[in-house]
C-alpha positions as CSV (number, residue, x, y, z in Angstrom):
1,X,145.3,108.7,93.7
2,X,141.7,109.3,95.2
3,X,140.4,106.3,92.6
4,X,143.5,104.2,93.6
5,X,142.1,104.2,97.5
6,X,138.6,104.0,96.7
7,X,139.1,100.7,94.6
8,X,139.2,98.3,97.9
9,X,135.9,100.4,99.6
10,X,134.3,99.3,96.4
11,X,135.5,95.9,96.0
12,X,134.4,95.0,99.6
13,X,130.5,96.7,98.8
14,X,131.1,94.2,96.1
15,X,131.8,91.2,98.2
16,X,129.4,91.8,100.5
17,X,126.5,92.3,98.2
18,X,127.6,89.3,96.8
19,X,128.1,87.2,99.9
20,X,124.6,88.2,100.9
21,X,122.8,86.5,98.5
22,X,119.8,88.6,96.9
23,X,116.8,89.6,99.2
24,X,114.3,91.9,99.3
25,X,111.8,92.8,102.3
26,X,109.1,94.7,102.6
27,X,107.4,95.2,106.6
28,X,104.4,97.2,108.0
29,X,105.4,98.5,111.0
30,X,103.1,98.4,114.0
31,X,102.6,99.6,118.1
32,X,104.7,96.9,119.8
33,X,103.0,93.4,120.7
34,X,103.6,91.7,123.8
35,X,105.8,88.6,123.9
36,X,104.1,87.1,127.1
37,X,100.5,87.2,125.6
38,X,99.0,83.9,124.7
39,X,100.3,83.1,120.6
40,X,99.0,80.9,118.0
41,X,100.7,79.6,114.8
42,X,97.5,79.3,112.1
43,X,98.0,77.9,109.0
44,X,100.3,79.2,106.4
45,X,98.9,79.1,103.0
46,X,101.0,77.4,100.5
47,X,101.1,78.7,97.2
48,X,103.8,77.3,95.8
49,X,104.5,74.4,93.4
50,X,106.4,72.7,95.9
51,X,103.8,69.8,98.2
52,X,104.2,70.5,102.2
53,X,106.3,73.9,101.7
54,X,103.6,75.1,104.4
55,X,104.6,73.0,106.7
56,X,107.8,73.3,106.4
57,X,107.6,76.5,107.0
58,X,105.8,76.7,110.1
59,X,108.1,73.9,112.0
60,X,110.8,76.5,111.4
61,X,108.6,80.0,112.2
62,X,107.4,77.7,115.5
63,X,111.4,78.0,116.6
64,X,112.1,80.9,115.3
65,X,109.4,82.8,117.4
66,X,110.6,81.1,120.2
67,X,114.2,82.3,119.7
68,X,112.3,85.9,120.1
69,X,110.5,85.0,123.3
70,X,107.4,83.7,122.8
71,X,107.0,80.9,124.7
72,X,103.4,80.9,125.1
73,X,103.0,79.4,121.6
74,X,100.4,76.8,120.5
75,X,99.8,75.5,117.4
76,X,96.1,75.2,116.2
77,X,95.2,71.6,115.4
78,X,95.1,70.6,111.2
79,X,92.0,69.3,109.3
80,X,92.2,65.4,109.6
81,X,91.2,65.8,105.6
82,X,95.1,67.2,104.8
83,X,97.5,65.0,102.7
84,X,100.1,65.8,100.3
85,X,98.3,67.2,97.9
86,X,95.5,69.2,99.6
87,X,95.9,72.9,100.3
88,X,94.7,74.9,103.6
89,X,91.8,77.0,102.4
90,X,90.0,79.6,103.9
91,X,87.8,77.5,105.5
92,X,90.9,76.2,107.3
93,X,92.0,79.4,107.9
94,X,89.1,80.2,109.8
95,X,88.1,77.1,112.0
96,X,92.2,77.6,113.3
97,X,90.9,80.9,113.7
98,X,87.8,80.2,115.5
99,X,90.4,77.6,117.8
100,X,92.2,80.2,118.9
101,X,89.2,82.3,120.2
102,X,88.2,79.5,121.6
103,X,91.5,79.1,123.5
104,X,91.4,82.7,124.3
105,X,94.5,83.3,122.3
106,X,96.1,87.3,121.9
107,X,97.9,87.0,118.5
108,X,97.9,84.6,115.6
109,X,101.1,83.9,113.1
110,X,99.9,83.3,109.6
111,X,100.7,84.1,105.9
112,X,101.8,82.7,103.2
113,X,104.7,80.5,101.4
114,X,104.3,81.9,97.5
115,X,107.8,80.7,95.8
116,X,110.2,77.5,97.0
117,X,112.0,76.0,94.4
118,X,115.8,75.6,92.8
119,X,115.8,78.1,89.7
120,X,116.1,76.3,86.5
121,X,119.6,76.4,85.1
122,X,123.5,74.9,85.6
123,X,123.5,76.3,89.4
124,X,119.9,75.0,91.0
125,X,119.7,77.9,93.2
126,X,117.5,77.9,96.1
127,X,114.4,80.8,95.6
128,X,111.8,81.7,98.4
129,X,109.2,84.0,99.1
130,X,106.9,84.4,101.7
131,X,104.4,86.5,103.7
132,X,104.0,86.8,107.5
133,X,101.6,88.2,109.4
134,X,100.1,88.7,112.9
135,X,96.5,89.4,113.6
136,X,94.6,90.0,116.6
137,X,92.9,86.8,117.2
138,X,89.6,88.6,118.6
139,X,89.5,91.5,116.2
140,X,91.2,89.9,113.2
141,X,92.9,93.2,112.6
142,X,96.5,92.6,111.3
143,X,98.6,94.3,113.5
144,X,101.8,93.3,112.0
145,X,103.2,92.3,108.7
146,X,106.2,91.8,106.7
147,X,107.4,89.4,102.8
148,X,110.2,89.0,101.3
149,X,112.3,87.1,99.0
150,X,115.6,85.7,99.0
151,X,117.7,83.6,96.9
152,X,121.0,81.5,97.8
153,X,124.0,80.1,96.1
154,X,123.6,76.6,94.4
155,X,125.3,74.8,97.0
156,X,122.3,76.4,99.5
157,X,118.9,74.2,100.3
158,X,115.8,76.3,99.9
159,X,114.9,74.9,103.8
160,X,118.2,76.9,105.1
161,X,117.6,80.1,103.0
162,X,114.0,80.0,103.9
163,X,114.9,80.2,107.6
164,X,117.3,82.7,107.2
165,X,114.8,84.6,105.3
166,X,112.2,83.8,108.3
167,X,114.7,85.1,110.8
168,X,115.3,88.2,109.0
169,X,111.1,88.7,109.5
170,X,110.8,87.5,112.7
171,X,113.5,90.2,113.5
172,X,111.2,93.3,112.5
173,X,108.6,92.0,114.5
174,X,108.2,94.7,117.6
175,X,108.5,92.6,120.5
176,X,107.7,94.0,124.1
């Protein structure tokens, strides 16, 4: 009888694992950072296969942190040497880094885009992975940080899984 009535708890675990698609976070946890400081979205490093999935990404973060209440966001002005197939170095990195002192900006949003693709295979599904990360613009210290991965179903588009896996970030990000 017990194993009769623990059948549906474990068909529902079940379901919703599977409803959930597979993700996996990891997130440094930090002192809360204030949401009415002056922000800055820097670069995010593409290292995927996939041209522009950098930019993609950061037109999504840029509402996203909104959403959470940072309205004091700017975003630091690109190279006039990007195209399609150039990638934002270091050097990139640090002259949007260099902006925002200049700006007198608190906190920067940077990281990096490493997987966003459709898996091989009869379903195409979506795959992403990313880093995030928030850094004291005048100390460079990183004072928060979080990655993760997620996958969706084959009728999912990497662009909608990768904001869902954005939003799940953004989430752990101690606001104040």
């Amino acid at each position: 009888m017990q194993t009769y009535l623990s059948r549906p708890l474990m068909w529902l675990a079940l379901l919703s694992l599977l409803l959930s698609g597979c993700a996996v976070t990891d997130v440094h946890r930090s002192d809360p950072v204030s949401r009415q400081a002056s922000w800055a979205l820097l670069p995010l490093a593409n290292h995927s296969e996939t041209p522009l999935a950098g930019h993609k990404a950061e037109a999504s973060l840029v509402t996203l942190l909104q959403q959470r209440g940072i309205h004091s966001l700017r975003q630091a002005p690109r190279s006039d040497a990007m195209d399609l197939l150039s990638l934002p170095s270091d050097q990139d990195y640090q002259a949007a880094l260099a902006w925002a002192q200049q700006q007198g900006v608190r906190y920067g949003v940077t990281g990096s885009v490493d997987e966003w693709q459709y898996k091989a295979g009869l379903d195409g599904e979506p795959a992403i992975g990313m880093s995030l990360r928030v850094v004291d613009v005048n100390s460079g210290e990183i004072v928060w940080s979080a990655s993760g991965a997620r996958t969706g179903w084959g009728f999912s588009t990497t662009s909608g899984v990768a904001q869902k896996l954005m939003a799940d970030l953004v989430e752990t990000l101690p606001l104040q």
